[in-house]
Biopython code that builds the backbone (N, CA, C, O; Angstrom):
import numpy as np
from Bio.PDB.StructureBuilder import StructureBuilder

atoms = [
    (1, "UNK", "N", (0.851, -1.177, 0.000)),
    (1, "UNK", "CA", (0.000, 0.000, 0.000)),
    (1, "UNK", "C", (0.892, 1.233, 0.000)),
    (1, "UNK", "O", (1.880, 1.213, 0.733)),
    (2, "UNK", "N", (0.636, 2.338, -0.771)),
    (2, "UNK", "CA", (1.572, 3.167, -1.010)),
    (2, "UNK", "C", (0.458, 4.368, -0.447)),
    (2, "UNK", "O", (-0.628, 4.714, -0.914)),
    (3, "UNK", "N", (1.322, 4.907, 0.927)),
    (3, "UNK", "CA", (0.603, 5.891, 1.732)),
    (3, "UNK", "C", (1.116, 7.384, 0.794)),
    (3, "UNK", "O", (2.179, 7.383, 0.172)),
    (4, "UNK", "N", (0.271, 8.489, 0.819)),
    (4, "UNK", "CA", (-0.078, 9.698, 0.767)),
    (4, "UNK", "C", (0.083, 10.047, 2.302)),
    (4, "UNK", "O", (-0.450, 9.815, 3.387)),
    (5, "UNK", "N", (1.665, 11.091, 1.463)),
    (5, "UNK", "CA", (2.450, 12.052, 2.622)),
    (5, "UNK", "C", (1.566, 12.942, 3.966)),
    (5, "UNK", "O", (1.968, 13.378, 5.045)),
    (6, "UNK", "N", (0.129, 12.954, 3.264)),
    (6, "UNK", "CA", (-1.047, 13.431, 3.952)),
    (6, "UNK", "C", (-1.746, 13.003, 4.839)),
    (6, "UNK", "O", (-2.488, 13.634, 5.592)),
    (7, "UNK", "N", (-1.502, 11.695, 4.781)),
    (7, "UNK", "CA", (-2.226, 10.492, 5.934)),
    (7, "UNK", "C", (-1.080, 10.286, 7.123)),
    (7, "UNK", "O", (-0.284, 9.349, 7.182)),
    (8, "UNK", "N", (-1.192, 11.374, 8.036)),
    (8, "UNK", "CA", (-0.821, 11.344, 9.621)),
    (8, "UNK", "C", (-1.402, 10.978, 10.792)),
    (8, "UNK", "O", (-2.453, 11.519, 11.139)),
    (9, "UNK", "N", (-0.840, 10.076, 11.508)),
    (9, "UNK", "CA", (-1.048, 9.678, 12.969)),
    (9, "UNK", "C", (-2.699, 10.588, 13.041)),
    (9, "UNK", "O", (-2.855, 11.534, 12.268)),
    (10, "UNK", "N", (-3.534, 10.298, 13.758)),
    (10, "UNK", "CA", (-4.532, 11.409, 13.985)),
    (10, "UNK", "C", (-4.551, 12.096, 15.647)),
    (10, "UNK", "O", (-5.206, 12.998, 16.170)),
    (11, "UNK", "N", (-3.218, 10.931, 16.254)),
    (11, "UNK", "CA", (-3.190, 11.558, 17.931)),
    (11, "UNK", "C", (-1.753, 12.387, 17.811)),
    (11, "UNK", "O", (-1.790, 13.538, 18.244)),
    (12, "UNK", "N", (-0.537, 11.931, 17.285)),
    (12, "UNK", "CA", (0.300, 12.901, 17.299)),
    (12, "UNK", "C", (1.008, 13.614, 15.938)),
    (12, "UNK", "O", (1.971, 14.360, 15.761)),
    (13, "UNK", "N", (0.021, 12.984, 15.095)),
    (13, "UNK", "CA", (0.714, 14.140, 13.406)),
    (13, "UNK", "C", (2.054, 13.455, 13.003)),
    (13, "UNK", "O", (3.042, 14.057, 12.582)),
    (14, "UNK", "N", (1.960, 12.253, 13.170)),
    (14, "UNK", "CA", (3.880, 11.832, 12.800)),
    (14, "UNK", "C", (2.677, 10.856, 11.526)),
    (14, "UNK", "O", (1.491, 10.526, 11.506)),
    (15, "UNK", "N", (4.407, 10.661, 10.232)),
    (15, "UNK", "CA", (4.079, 10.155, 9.550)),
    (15, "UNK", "C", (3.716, 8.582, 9.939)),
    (15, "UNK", "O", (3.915, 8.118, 11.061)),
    (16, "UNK", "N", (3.162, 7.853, 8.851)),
    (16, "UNK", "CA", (2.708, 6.431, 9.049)),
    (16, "UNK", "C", (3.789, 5.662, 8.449)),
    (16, "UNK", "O", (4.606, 6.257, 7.746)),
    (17, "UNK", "N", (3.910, 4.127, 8.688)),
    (17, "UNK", "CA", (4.802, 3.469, 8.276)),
    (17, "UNK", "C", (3.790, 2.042, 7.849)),
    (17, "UNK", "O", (3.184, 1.617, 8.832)),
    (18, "UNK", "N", (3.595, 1.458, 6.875)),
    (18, "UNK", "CA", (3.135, -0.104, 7.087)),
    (18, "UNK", "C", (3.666, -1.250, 7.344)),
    (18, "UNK", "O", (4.568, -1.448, 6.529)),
    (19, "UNK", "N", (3.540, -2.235, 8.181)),
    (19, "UNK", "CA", (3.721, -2.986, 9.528)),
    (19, "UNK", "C", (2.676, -3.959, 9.441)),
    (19, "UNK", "O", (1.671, -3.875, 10.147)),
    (20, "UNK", "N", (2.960, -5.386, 8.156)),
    (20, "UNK", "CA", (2.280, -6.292, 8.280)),
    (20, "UNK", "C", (0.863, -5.790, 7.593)),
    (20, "UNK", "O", (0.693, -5.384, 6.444)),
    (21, "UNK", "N", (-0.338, -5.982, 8.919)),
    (21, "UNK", "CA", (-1.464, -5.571, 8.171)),
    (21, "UNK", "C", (-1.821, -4.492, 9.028)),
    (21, "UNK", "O", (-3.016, -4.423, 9.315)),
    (22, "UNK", "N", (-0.874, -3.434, 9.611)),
    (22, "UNK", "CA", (-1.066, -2.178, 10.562)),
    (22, "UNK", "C", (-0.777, -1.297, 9.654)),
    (22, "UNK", "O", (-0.372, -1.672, 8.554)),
    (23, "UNK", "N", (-0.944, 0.136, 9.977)),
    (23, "UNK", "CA", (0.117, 1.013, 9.548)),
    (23, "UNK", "C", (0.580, 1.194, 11.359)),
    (23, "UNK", "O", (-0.246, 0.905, 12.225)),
    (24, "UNK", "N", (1.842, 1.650, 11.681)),
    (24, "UNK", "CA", (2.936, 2.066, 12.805)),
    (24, "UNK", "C", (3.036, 3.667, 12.587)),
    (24, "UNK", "O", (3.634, 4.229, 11.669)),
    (25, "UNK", "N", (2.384, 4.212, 13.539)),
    (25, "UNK", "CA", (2.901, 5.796, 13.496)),
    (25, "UNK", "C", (4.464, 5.948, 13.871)),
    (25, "UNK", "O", (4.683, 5.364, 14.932)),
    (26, "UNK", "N", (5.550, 6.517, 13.360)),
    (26, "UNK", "CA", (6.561, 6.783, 13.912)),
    (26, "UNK", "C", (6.464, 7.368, 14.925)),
    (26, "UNK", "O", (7.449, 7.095, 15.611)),
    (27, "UNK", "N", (5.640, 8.220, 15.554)),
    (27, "UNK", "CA", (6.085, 8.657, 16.315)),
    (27, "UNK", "C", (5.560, 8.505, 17.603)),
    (27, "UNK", "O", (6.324, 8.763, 18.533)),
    (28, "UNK", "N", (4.351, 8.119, 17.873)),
    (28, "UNK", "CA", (4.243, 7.099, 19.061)),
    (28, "UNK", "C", (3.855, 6.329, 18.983)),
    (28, "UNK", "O", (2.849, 6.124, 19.663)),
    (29, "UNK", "N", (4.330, 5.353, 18.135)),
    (29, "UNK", "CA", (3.882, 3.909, 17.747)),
    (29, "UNK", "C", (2.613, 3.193, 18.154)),
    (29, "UNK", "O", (2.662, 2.143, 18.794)),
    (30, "UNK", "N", (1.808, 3.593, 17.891)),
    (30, "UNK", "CA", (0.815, 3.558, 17.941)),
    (30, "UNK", "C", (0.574, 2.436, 16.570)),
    (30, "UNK", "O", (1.418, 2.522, 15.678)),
    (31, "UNK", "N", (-0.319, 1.612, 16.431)),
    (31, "UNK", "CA", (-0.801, 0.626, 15.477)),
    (31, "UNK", "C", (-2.368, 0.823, 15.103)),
    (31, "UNK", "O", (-3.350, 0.691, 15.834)),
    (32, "UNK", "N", (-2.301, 1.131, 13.926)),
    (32, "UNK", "CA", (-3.455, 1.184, 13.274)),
    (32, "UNK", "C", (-4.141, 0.171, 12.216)),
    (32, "UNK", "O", (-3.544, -0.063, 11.165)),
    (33, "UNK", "N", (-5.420, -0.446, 12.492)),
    (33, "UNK", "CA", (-5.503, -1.864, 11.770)),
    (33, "UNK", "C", (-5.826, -1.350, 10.143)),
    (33, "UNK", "O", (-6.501, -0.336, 9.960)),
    (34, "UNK", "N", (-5.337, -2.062, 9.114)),
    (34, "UNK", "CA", (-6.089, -2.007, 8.059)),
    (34, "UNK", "C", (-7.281, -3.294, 7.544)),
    (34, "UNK", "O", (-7.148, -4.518, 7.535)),
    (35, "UNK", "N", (-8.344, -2.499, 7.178)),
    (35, "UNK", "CA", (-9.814, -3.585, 7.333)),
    (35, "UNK", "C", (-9.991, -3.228, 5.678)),
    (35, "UNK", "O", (-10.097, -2.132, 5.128)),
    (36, "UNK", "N", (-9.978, -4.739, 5.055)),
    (36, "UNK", "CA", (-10.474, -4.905, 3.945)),
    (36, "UNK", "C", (-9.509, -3.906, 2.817)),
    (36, "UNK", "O", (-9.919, -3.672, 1.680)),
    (37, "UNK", "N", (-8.561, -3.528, 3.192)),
    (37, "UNK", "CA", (-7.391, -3.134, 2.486)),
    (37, "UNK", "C", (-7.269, -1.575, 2.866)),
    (37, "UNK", "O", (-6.348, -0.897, 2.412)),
    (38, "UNK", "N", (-8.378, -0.977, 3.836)),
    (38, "UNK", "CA", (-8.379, 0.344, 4.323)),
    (38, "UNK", "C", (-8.063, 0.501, 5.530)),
    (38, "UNK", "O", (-8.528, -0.303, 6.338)),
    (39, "UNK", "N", (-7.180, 1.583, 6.005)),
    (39, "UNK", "CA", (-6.981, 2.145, 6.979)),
    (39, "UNK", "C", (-7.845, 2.533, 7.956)),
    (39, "UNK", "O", (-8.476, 3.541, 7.640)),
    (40, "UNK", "N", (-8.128, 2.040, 9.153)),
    (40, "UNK", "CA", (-8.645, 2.664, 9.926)),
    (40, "UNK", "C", (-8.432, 3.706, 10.827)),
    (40, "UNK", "O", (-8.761, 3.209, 11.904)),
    (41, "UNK", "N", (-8.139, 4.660, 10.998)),
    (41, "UNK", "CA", (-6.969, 5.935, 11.544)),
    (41, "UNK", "C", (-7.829, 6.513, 12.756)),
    (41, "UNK", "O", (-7.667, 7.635, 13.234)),
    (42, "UNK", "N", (-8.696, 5.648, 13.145)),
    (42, "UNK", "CA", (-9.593, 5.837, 15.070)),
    (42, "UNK", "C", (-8.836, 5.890, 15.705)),
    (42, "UNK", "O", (-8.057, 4.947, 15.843)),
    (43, "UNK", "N", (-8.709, 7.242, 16.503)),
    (43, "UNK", "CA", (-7.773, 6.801, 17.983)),
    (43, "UNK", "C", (-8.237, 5.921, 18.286)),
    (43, "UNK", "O", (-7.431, 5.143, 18.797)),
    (44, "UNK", "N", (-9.510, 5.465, 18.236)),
    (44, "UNK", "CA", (-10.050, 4.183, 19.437)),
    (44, "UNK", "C", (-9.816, 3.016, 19.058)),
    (44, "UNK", "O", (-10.059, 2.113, 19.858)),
    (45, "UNK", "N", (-9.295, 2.694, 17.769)),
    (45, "UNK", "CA", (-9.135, 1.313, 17.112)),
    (45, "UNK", "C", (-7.715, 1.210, 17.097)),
    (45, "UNK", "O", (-7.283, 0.148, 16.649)),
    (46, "UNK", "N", (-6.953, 1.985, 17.446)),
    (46, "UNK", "CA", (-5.583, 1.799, 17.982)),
    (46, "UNK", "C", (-5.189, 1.024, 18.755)),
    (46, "UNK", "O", (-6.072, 0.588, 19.493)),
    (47, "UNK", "N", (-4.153, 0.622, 18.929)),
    (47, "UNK", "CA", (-3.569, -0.086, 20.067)),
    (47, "UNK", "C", (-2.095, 0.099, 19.973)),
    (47, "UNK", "O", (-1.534, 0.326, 18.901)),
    (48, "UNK", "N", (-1.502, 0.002, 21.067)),
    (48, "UNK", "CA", (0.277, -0.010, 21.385)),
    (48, "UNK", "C", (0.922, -1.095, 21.499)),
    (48, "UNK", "O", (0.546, -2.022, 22.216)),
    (49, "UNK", "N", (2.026, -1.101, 20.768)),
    (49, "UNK", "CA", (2.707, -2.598, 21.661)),
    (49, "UNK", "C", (2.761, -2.946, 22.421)),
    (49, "UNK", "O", (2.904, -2.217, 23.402)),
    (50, "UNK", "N", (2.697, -4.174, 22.534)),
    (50, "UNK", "CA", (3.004, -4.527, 24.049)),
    (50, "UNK", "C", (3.888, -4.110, 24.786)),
    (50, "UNK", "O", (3.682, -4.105, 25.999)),
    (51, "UNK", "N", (5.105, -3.650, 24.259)),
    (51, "UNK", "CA", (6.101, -3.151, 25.212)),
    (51, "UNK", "C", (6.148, -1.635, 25.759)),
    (51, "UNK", "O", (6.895, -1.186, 26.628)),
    (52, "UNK", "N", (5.397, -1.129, 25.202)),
    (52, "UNK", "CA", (4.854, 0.198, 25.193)),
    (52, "UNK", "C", (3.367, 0.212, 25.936)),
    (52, "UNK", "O", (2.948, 1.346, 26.167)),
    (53, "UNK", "N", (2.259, -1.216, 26.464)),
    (53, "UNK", "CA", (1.155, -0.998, 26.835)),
    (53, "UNK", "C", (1.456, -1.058, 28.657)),
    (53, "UNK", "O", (0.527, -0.875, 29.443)),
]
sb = StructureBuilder()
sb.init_structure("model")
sb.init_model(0)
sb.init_chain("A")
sb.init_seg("    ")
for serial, (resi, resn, name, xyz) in enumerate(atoms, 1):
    if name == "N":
        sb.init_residue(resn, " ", resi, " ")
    sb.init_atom(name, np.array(xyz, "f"), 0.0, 1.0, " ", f" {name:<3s}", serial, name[0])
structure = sb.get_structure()
């Protein structure tokens, strides 16, 4: 999936990275699921790593 420079984190504005079937915010890694080949970019459908939860 080839992200648009425009599609930022929606809790801290850092770019996205894709991560399996996530996108990974760089900047507080934060994990965002992709459903049916779309991004879901909900703070609430987020989740953190485990090493980070």
């Amino acid at each position: 999936m080839q992200l648009p420079e425009t599609i930022v984190c929606p809790v801290c504005f850092s770019r996205l990275a894709e991560s399996e079937d996530k996108l990974r915010c760089l900047g507080c890694s934060r994990l965002y699921p992709i459903v049916d080949g779309l991004p879901v970019l909900l703070p609430g459908r987020a989740t953190l790593p485990a090493s980070q939860a």
